[in-house]
C-alpha positions as CSV (number, residue, x, y, z in Angstrom):
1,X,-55.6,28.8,39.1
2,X,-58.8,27.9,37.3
3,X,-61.4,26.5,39.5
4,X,-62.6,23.1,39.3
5,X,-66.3,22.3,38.0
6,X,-68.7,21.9,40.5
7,X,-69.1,18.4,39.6
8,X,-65.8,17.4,40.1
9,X,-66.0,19.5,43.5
10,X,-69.0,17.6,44.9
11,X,-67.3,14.3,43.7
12,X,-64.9,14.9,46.4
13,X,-66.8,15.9,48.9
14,X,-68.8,12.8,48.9
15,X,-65.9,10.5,48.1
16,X,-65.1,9.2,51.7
17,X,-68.8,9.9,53.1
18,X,-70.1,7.4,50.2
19,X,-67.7,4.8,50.8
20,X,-68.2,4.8,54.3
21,X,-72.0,4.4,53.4
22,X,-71.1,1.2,51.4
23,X,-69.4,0.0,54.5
24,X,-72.5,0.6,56.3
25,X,-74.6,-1.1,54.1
26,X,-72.3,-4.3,53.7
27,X,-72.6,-5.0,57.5
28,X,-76.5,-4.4,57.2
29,X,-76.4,-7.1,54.5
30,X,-74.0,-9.4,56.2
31,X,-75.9,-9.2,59.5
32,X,-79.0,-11.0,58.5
33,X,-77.3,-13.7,56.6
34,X,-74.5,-14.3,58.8
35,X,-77.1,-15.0,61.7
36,X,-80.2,-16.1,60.2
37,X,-82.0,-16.3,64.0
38,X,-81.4,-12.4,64.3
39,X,-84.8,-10.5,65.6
40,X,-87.3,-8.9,63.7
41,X,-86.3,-5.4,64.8
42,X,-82.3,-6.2,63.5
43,X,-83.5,-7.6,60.2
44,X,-85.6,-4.4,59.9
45,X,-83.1,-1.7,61.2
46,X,-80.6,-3.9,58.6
47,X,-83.4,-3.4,55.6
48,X,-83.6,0.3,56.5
49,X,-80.0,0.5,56.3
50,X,-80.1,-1.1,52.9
51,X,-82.2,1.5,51.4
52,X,-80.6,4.7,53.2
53,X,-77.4,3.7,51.3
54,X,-78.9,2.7,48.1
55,X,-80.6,6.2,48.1
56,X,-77.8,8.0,48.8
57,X,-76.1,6.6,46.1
58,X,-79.3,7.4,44.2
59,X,-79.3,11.1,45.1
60,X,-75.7,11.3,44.4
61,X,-76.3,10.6,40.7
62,X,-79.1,12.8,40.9
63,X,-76.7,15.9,42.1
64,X,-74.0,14.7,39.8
65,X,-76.4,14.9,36.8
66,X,-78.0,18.4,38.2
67,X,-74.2,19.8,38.4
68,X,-72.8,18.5,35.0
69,X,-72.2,21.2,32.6
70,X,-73.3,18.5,29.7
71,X,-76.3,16.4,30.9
72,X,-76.7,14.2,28.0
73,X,-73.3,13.8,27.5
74,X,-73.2,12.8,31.2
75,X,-76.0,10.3,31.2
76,X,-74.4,8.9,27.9
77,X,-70.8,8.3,29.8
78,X,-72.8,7.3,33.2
79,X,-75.1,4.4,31.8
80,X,-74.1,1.9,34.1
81,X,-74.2,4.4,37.1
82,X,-78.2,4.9,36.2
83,X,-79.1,1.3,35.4
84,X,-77.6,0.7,39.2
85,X,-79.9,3.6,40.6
86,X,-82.5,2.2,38.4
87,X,-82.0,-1.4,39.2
88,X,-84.2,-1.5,42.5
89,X,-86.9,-0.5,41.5
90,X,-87.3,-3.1,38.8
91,X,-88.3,-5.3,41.7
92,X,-87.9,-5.3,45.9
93,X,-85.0,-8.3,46.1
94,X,-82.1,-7.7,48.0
95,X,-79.6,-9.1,45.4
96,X,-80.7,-6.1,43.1
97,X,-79.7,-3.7,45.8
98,X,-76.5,-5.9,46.0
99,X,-76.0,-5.6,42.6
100,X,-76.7,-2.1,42.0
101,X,-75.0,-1.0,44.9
102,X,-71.5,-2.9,44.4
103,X,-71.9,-1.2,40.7
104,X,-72.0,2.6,42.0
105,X,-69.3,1.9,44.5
106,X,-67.3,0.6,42.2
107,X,-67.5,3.5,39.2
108,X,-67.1,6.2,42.2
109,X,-63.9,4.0,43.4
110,X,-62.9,4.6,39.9
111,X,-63.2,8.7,39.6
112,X,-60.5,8.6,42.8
113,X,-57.5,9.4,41.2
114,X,-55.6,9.0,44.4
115,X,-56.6,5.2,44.4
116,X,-54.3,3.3,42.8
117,X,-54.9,0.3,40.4
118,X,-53.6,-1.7,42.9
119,X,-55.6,-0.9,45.6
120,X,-58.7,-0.5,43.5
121,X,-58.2,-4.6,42.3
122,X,-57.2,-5.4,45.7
123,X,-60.6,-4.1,47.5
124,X,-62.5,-5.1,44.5
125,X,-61.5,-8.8,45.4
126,X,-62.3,-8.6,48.9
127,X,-65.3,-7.2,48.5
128,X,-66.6,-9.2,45.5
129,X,-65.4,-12.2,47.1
130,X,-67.4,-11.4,50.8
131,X,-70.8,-10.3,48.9
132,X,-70.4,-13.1,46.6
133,X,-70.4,-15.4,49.2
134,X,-73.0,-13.8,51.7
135,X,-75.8,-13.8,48.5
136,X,-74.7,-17.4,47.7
137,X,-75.3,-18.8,51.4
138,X,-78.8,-16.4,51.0
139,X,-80.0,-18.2,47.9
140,X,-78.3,-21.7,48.5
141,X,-78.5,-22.6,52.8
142,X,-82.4,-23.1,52.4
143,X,-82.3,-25.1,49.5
144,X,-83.2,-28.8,49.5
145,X,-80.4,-30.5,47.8
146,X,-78.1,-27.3,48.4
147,X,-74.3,-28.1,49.8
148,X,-73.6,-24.5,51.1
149,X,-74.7,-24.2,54.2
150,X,-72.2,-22.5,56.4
151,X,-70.3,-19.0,55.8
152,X,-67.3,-20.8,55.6
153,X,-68.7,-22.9,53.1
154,X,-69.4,-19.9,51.2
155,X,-66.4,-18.3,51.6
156,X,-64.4,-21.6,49.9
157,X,-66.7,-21.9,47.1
158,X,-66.8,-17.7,46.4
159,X,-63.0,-18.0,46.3
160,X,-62.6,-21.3,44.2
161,X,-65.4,-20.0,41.6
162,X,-63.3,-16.2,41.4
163,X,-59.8,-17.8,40.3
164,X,-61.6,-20.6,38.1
165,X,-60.4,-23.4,39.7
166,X,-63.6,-24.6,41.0
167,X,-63.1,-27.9,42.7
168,X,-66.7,-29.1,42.5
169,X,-66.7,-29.7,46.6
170,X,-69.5,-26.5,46.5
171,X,-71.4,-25.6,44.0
172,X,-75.0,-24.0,43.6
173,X,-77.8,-25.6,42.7
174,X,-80.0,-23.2,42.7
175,X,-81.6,-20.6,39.7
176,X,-80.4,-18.0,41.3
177,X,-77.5,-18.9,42.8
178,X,-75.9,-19.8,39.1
179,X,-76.3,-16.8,38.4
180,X,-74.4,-15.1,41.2
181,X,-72.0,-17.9,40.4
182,X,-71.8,-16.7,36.3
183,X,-71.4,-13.4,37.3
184,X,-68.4,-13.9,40.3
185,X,-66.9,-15.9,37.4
186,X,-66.5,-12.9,34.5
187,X,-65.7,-10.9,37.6
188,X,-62.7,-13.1,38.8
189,X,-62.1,-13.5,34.8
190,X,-62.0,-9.3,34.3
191,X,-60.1,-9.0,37.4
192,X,-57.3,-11.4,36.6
193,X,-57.3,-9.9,33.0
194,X,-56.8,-6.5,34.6
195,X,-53.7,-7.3,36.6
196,X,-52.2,-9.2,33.8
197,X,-52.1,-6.3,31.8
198,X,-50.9,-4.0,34.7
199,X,-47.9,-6.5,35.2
200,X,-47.3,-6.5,30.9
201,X,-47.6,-2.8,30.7
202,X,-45.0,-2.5,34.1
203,X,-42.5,-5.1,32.1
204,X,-43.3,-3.2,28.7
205,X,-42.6,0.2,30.3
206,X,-39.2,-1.3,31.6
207,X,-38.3,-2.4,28.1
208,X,-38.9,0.9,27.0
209,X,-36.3,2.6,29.7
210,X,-34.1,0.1,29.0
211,X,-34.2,0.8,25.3
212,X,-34.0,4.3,26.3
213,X,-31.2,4.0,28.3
214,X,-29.4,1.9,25.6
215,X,-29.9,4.5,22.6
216,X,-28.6,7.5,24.8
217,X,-25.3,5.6,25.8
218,X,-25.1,4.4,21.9
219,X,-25.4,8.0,21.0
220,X,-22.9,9.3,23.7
221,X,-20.6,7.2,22.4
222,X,-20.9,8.3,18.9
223,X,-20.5,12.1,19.9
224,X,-17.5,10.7,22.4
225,X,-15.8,8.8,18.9
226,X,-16.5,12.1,17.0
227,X,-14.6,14.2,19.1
228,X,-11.6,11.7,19.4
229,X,-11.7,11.9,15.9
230,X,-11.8,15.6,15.5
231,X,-8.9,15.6,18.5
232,X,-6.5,13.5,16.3
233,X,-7.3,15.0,13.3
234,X,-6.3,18.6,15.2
235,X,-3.4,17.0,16.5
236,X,-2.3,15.6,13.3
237,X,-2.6,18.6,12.0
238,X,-0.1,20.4,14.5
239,X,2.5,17.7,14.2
240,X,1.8,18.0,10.2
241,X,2.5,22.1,10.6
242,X,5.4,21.4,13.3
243,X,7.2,19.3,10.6
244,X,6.8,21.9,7.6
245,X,8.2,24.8,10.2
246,X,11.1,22.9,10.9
247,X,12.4,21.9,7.6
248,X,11.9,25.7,6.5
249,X,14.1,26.3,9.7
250,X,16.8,23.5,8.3
């Protein structure tokens, strides 16, 4: 059995290790939004947390790249994966460490094969729906004519905004906060877009059986016709010959 590149080999390795990072680092960013009056020494353990995370995604694109057989080719199918490593450093802001963060997790969610669509939209909701809502109630609880103030605020307007329904009872008001709203929007949009074709292509692949199914019990009924055929021709035959022996005999 041919062994598997060592790319794909550290890729799983560092599946469950990386995702248990990101877990790590969406408590560290929940922590100091969630309770605003946290200490200095929890807002700064939570920062350090932020950046462990960040740069062990960053050093896993680093060994990726380093292992590939076909660098350029690598870096050319793995764009997005360095603008998130890159993102960062563009400028210190939390949301950019969000950002870049969700972005890795989310393309090594997509190299597990053993993740199914399902679960891959599933946790994408959930956790596009919590950090939308935790970088909303950042941006929008300090602001003067802001209506978001509390998580569960947050957590209405995140959800409303994802399935497009937006009922105008939250809303940002904010630079910023439009943006994170723009972007949870084409998220929702792509999200919804990607189960609707899962359920066509399910319905379109049970057509196709169906068809299947159909055309072999049309052609086994053809072959079963042909043989009765054949049968009654052989056994008109044999009364044909049975006839001719008999007036010989007379």
């Amino acid at each position: 059995m041919k062994e598997a590149p060592a790319q794909v080999r550290w890729e799983r390795l560092t599946q469950r290790p990386l995702f248990g990072l990101a877990l790590a680092f969406a408590v560290a960013y929940a922590v100091p939004i969630v309770q605003p009056d946290a200490s200095a020494d929890v807002v700064a353990v939570c920062l350090t947390v932020e950046w462990v995370v960040w740069g062990a995604f960053a050093l896993d694109y680093v060994i990726r790249l380093v292992l590939a057989e076909r660098r350029w080719e690598f870096v050319r199918t793995h764009w997005l994966d360095l603008c998130a490593v890159l993102l960062p450093l563009v400028q210190p802001l939390r949301l950019l460490r969000l950002v870049s963060t969700l972005l890795l997790v989310g393309q090594r969610a997509r190299m597990a094969s053993q993740i199914r669509l399902t679960t891959y939209v599933a946790g994408s909701v959930v956790g596009l729906m919590m950090f939308g809502s935790l970088a909303v109630l950042s941006v929008e609880r300090d602001a003067p004519d802001g209506n978001i103030k509390t998580p569960g605020d947050a957590v209405w307007w995140s959800f409303t905004t994802m399935t497009t329904v937006g009922y105008g009872d939250h809303a940002p008001t904010t630079g910023l906060g439009r943006m994170i709203a723009v972007g949870l929007m084409l998220s929702g949009i792509a999200l919804l877009g990607v189960v609707t074709a899962n359920i066509a292509a399910w319905f379109i692949a049970r057509f196709e059986m169906d068809d299947v199914e159909e055309r072999r019990q049309t052609e086994a009924i053809q072959v079963l016709t042909e043989e009765v055929r054949a049968l009654r021709a052989q056994v008109a035959a044999l009364s044909g010959d049975q006839q001719v022996g008999e007036g010989q005999v007379r």
